[in-house]
N, C-alpha and C positions, 0 to 999 in steps of 0.2 A: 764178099758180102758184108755190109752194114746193117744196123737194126738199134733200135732203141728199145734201152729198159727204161719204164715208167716208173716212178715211186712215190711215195706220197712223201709228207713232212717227215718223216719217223727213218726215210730210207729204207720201209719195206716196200719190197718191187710188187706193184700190182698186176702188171702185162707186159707185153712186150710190143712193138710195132712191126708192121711189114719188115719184112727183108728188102735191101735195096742194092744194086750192086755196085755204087762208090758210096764213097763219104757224102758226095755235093749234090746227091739225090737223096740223101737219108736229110741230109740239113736244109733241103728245099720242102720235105715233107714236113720236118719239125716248125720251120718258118711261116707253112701255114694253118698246121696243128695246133701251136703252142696255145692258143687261149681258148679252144674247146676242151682239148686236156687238162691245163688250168682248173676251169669251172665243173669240173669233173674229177677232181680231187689229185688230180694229179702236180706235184709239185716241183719235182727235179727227175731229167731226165740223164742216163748214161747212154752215150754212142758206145756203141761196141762192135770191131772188127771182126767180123766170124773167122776170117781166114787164116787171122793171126791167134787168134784166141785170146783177144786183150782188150780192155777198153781202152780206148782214144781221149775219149775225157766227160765231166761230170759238170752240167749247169742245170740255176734254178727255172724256173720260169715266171716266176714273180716278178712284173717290171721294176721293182725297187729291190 
């Protein structure tokens, strides 16, 4: 299971997203999330592997 933490500029986590059960369904969700998130304060998101209890990795969403 995947899922994303949301966080705003500061890297505190605001929420968290659906659970998704691979990676390339968590990153198809962010792909069409990322600029309602965005506008909504959100600025950088973490994928995070539930199964392994790890994050997988950290980007912003800011197109620049």
């Amino acid at each position: 299971m995947f899922g994303w933490a949301l966080l705003d500029g500061s890297g505190q986590e605001l929420g968290r997203s659906p659970r998704f059960e691979d990676a390339e369904a968590a990153e198809a969700w962010i792909g069409l999330s990322w600029s309602d998130l965005l506008a909504n304060g959100i600025e950088e998101v973490v994928l995070y592997d539930h199964a392994r209890d790890r994050s997988v990795y950290r980007m912003g969403l800011s197109p620049l």
